[in-house]
N, C-alpha and C positions, 0 to 999 in steps of 0.2 A: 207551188210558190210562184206568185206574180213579180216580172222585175219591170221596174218604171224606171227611165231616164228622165229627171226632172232638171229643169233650168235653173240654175241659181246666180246665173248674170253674165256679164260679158269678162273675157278673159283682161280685157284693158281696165277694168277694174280693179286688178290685181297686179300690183307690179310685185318683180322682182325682190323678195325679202321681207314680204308682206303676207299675214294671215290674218284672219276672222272667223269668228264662229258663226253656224247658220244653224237654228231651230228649225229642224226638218225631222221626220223619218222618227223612228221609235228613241236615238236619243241624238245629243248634238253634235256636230260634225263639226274640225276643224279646214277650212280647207285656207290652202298656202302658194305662193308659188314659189317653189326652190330652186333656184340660179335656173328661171325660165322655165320651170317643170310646174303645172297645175298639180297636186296631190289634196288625195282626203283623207282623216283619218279621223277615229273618234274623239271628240273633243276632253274626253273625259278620263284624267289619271286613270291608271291600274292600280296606283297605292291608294288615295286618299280621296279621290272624286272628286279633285280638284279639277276647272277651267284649264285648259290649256291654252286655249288663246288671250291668257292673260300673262303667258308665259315668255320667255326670251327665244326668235329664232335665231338661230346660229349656225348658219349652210343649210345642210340638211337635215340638223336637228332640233327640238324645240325641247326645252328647259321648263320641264314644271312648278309653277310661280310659288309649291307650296316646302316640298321636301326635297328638290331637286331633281329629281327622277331626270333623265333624258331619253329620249326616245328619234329614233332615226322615222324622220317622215317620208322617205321612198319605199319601207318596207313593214309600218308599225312597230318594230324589234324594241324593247325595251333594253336601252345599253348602261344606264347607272343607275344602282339600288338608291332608294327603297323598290323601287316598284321591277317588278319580276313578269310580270304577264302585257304580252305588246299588246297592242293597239291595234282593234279591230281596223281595216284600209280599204277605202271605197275606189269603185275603176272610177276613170275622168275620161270623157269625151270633148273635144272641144268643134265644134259647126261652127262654122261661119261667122266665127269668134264668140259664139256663147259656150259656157261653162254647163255641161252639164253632168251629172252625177247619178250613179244606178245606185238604185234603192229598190230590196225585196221588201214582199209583204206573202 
């Protein structure tokens, strides 16, 4: 298994309280910054395959726009049903104020 740290932009791109999804890597990644913490997670519900970053954040958690699901973004942990299985979580590097993110293949 190859692991690449790929760029996906500068951390002042992302303030505080703020996420986007990025189309990278085999599926889509939500990445956040939580009360100043960079985090990645996959962007993709565990119940219904819903978008998550179409979802509400709320501290350190994001709210699934479809059934409610919540899920703590420092650790993927899935905390309210429907959805039962966390969310894969990707490391964060931050250089020189760019964001970047490990990704295997």
């Amino acid at each position: 298994m190859t692991t690449v740290w790929l760029d996906v932009g500068t951390d002042a791109d992302l303030e505080p309280g703020s996420m986007k999804r990025l189309d990278i890597g085999r599926e889509p990644v939500l990445l956040a910054n939580v009360e100043g913490t960079i985090v990645a997670v996959a962007d993709t519900c565990t119940h219904e395959d819903a978008s998550l970053s179409g979802g509400a954040l709320d501290g350190v958690f994001v709210r699934c726009p479809l059934h409610g699901s919540r899920f703590c973004l420092l650790n993927g942990k899935a905390i309210d049903d429907p959805a039962e299985i966390d969310l894969e979580t990707f490391s964060i590097r931050i250089e020189q104020g760019r964001i970047l993110i490990e990704l295997s293949s």
